[in-house]
N, C-alpha and C positions, 0 to 999 in steps of 0.2 A: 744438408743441415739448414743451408737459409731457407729450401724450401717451407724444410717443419717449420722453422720458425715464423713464417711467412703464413702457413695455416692457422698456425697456433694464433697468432696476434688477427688475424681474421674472425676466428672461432670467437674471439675477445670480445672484440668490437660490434663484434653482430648479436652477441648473447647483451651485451651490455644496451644498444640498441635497443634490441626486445623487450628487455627491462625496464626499460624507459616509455616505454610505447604500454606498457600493462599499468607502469605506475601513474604516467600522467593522461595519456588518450582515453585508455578501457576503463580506467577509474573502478576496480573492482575492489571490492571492500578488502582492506589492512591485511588480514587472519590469510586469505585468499592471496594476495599481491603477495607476501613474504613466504608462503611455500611454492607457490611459480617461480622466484627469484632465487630460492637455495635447489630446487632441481633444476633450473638452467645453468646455475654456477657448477653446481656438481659434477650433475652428468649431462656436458652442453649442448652435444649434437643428439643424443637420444632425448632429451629435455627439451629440443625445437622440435622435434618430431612429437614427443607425448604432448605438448604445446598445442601443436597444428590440432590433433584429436581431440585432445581433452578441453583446452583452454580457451579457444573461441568465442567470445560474446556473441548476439543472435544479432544480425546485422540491424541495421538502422532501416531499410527496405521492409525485412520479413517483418521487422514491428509496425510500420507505417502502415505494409499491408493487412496485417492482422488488423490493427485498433479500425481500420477502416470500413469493416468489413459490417453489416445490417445488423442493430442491436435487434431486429425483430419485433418490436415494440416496447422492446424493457425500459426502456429510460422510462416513460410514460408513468408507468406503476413502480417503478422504485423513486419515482420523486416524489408520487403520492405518498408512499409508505413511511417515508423520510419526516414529510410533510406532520403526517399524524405523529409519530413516535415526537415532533418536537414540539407539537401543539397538547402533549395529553390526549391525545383521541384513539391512539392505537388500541385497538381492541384484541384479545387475547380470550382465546376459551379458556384457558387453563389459569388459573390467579396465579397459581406458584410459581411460573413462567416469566412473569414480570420483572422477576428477579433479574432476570437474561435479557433486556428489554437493549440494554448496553453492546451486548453482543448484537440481538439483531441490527442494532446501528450501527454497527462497526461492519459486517458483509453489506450490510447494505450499499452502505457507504463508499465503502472500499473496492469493492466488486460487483456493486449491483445484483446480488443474490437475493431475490424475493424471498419474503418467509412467507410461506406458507403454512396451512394448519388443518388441513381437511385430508388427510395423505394416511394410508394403513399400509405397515412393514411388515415385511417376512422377512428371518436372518436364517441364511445358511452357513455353516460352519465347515459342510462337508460337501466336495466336489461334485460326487453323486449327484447328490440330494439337487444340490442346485444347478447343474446340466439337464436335470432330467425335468425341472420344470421347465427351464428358458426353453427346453428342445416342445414340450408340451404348449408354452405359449405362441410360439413358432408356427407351430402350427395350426393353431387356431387364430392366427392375423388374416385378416381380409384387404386391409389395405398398403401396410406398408412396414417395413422391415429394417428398420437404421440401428448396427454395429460398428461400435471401436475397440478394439484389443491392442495391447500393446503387444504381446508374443500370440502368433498363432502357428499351431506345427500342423504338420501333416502326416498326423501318425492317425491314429484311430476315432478319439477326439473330434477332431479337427475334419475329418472325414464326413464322419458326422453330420456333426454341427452343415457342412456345404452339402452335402444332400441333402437337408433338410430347409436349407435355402433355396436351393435349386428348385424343390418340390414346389415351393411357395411362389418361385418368380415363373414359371409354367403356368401355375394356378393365374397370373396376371398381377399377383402384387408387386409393387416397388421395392426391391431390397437391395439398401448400400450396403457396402462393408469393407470399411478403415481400418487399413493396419498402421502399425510403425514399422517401418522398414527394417529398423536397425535390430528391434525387439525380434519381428518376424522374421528375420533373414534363412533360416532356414526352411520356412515356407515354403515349397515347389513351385514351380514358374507353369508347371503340369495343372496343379488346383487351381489356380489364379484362372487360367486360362480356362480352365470346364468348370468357373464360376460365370466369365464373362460369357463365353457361349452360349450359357442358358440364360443370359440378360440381366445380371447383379451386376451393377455398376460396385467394383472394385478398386482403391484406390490407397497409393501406400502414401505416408506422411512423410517428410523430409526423403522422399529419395535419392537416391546417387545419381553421379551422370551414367558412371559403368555398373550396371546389375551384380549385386549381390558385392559390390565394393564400396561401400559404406562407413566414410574415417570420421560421420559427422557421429561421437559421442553424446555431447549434448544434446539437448533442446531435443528430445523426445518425448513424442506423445506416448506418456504411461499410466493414462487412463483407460480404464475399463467399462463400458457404456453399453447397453440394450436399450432399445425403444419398440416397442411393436402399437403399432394402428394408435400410436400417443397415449394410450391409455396405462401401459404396464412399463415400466421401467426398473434396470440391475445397473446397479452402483457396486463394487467393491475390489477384492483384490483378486480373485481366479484370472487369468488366463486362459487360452484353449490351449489345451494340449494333454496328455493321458498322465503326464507326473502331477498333473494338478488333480488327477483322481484317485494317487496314493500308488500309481502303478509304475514309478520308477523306484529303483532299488537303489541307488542314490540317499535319495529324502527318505524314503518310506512312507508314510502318510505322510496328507498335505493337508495340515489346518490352517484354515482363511478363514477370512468373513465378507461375506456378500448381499447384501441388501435385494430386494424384490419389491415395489413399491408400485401403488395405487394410487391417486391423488392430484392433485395441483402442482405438488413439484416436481410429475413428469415433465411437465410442461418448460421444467426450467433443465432437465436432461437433454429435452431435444432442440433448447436452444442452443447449449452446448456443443451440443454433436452434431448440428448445422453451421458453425461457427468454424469447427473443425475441420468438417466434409468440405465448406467453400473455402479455406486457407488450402488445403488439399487437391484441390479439383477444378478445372478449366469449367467444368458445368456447376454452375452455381444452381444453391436451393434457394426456391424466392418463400415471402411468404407465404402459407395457402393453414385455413383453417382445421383442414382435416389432419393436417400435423400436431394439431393442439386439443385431441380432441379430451382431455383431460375428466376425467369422473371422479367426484367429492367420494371418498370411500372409508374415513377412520376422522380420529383426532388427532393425529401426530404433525404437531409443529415441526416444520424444517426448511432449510436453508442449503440451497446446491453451491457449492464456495469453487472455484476454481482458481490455480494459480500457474504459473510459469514464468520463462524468463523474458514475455515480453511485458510483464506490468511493472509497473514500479513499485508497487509494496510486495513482502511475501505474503499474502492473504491466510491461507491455510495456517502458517506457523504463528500468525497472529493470532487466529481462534483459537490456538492450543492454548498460547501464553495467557491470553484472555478466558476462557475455561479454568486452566491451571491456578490462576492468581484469585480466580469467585471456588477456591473448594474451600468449605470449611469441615469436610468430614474424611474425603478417602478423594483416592486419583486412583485408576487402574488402568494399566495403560499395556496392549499388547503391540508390537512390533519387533520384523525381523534384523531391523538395523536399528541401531541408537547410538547416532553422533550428534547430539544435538548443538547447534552453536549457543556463545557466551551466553545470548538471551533468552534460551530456553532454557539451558541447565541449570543459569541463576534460578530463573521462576521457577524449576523443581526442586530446588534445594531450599528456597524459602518455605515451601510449603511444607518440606519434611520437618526444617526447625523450628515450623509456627505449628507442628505438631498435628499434619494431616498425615494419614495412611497414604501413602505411597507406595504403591505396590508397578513391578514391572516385570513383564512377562517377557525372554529371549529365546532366539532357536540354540540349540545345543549342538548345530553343527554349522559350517560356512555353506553359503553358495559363493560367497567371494571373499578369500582368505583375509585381506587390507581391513575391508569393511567389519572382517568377525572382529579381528582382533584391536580395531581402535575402537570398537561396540565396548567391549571388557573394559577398554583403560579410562574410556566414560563411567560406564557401570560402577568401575571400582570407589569414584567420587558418590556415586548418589547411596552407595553402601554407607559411605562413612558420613553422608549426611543425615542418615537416617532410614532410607528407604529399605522397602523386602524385594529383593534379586529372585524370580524364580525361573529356572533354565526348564524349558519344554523338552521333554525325553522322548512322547511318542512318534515324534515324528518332525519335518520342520513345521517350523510357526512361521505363515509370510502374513499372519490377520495386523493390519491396522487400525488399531482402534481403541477409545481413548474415552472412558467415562469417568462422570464427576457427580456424587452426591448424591446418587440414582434420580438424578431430573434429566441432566445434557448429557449428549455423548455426538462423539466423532466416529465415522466408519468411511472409508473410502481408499485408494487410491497411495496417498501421500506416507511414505515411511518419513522416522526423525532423520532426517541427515538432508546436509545439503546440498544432497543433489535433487532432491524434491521440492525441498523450501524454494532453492534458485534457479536450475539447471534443467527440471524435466517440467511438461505439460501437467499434473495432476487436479485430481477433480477429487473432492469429500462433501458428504451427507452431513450436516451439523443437525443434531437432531433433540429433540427437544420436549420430552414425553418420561414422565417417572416407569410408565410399566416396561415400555421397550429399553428405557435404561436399565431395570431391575433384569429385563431380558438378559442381555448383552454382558451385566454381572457375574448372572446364576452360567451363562458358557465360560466365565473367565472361572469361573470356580469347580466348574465341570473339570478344565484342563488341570486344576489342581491337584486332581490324583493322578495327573501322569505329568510330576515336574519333581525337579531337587531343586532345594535352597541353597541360596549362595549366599553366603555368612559374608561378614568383615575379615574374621578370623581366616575362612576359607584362603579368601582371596588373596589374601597378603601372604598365604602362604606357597604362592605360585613360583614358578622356577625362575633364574636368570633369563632363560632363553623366553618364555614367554613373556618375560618385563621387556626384554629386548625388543619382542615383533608389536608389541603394545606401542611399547614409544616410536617407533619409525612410523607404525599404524596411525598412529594419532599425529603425528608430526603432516604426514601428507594428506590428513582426513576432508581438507578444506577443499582439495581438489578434488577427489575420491568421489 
């Protein structure tokens, strides 16, 4: 008996400790501190273990190391840019664009995202469609080959895709390729290695000390990045792997959105994904100009925005709010998760009550039960502010992407929840062009003939049991 009790008052003091240690050292925001402190109290010793995995801030090191690391020249031309936008001298091909003049100071500012304006987009929606070019540009690269995926398998896909690498680094081009450990873990240790053998410098983000045991949840790289010979660059949500080409019976199709881009703001992809490979890798990328070898190719304004947990602002989830708060006509927004924190959902509820089209597009089935169901007990708020709910039937919806007014739109990487606003690497396209917004519309309205509506009525007419997994859903959403 005095044992237990001897544990039990240990369990106490040490949970209490903890708590102490999240509220005043890690200093994590309010919403975040009060659901670490009610699952430590609850369930204390499972609650230090989900803690150690989930709850971790990114140390003070890996950010010292990160900010440290070669802007590559960027400072140079984002304080020019800065310079003009606050002298009147910014020059814009597009006049309608000027509107957005706020936003570009705002990435600028805040992350250093050059806008550029000389860049022509292609949008893929379908796996296929968009493997089959990257595998096409692949192999028409002559000098070099820099990839980052956050999950990569080794199913058929995948297979692939490293033969077709392999081909290329035989031929004598340079090809990296960055995974996330945590995302790729099921990867083979087989591929890895008859990637490195035929001389692709391979290299996984945040790995373990022990292979294939990996408790670090956070602060993963869940960016998705192509580069070939600098000139052609892929921004968006695919994956490698054969369910992202509709051929797991799980999801069933897989609608994404994937960018393919031409222009100047390759140039700001492979700074990215040099930034990345040198946090990543003992062999640093220095500068060299054949990395930039970037060709003027359309009109499209746009801005590479990246965020994670070692900046100090959420960059991405600023451009949303900032996009969200300039609509005065319609919002349409697809993603597979929608937990957005206080100061997003306000900014989408202002906008339903000041009488903009709010439309939001969901998958109809989970990949992660927590995340489906605190998605719903958000949803059910932007129902009763106004917004139109439509659930995707043909298959899952993983596309993030986010247009406003058919001028700006968002595509990349970054789902609403905040594990992307705070917790993971993500990279988005802010982009800035009426027809390729009009684009990106007519596929959200494509998907319209394979969706139901989700009424107010609907909703509220849901069971105990789902009000139930809703509320516990949304109660631990902050950590999630």
């Amino acid at each position: 008996m005095e044992l237990t009790q001897l544990i039990i008052s240990f369990v106490l003091i040490f949970n209490i400790l903890l708590s102490l240690t999240i509220i005043f050292l890690e200093r994590k925001n309010a919403t975040s501190t009060w659901a670490w402190i009610m699952v430590l109290t609850f369930i204390p010793i499972v609650g230090f273990i989900l803690y150690l995995i989930f709850g971790r801030k990114l140390s003070n090191k890996a950010i010292f190391t990160w900010d440290t690391k070669s802007k590559l020249g960027v400072k140079t031309a984002v304080q020019h840019q800065l310079r003009e936008i606050e002298n009147g001298d910014f020059f814009i091909n597009d006049p309608r664009m000027y509107y957005y003049k706020d936003l570009f100071y705002l990435h600028l500012r805040n992350n250093d995202a050059i806008y550029s304006q000389d860049n022509s987009v292609n949008v893929f929606t379908d796996g296929n469609r968009k493997f089959n070019s990257l595998l096409e540009d692949i192999e028409q690269a002559t000098d070099h080959i820099h990839m980052l995926y956050y999950i990569v398998r080794s199913d058929n896909l995948g297979n692939r895709l490293a033969d077709a690498l392999i081909k290329k680094a035989k031929e004598g081009v340079d090809v990296r390729f960055l995974y996330d450990d945590l995302g790729s873990r099921t990867m083979s240790r087989k591929l890895i290695r008859k990637m490195r053998h035929a001389g692709i410098d391979v290299e996984g983000f945040f790995p373990p000390l022990i292979p294939k045991v990996n408790f670090k949840i956070n602060h993963r790289n869940h960016r998705k990045l192509a580069i070939m010979d600098g000139k052609i660059g892929y921004i968006g949500g695919f994956n490698i792997g054969d369910e992202y080409l509709g051929e797991d019976k799980r999801f069933g199709y897989w609608r994404d959105t994937h960018l393919r881009i031409i222009g100047s703001a390759v140039k700001n992809l492979q700074t990215r994904f040099i930034l990345d490979w040198n946090q990543a890798s003992r062999h640093d990328i220095e500068y060299d100009e054949r990395y930039y070898n970037a060709i003027p190719s359309g009109h499209t304004g746009m801005q590479i925005v990246s965020s994670g947990p070692d900046s100090e602002w959420e960059q991405i989830k600023h451009g949303y709010i900032k996009m969200i708060m300039s609509a005065k006509e319609y919002i349409y927004i697809q993603t597979p998760y929608f937990i957005p924190d206080e100061s997003l959902l306000d900014a989408l509820k202002i906008a339903c009550l000041s009488g903009v089209d709010v439309r939001i597009m969901i998958p109809n089935k989970p990949d992660h039960p927590f995340v489906y169901w605190a998605t719903y007990s958000y949803i059910g708020e932007m129902l009763k502010a106004g917004a139109t709910v439509y659930i995707y039937q043909k298959g899952f919806l993983h596309a993030k992407m986010i247009v406003v007014d058919n001028k700006v739109a968002s595509v990349g990487t970054a789902n609403i929840d905040v594990r992307s606003f705070r917790l993971n690497f993500e990279v988005n396209a802010f982009l800035y062009n009426e027809t390729l917004a009009e684009m990106l519309v007519d596929e959200f309205e494509k998907d319209m003939e394979d969706v139901t509506q989700l009424t107010y009525s609907l909703y509220q007419q849901r069971s105990l049991w789902i009000r139930f997994k809703e509320s516990i859903s949304r109660l631990i959403s902050p950590i999630l």
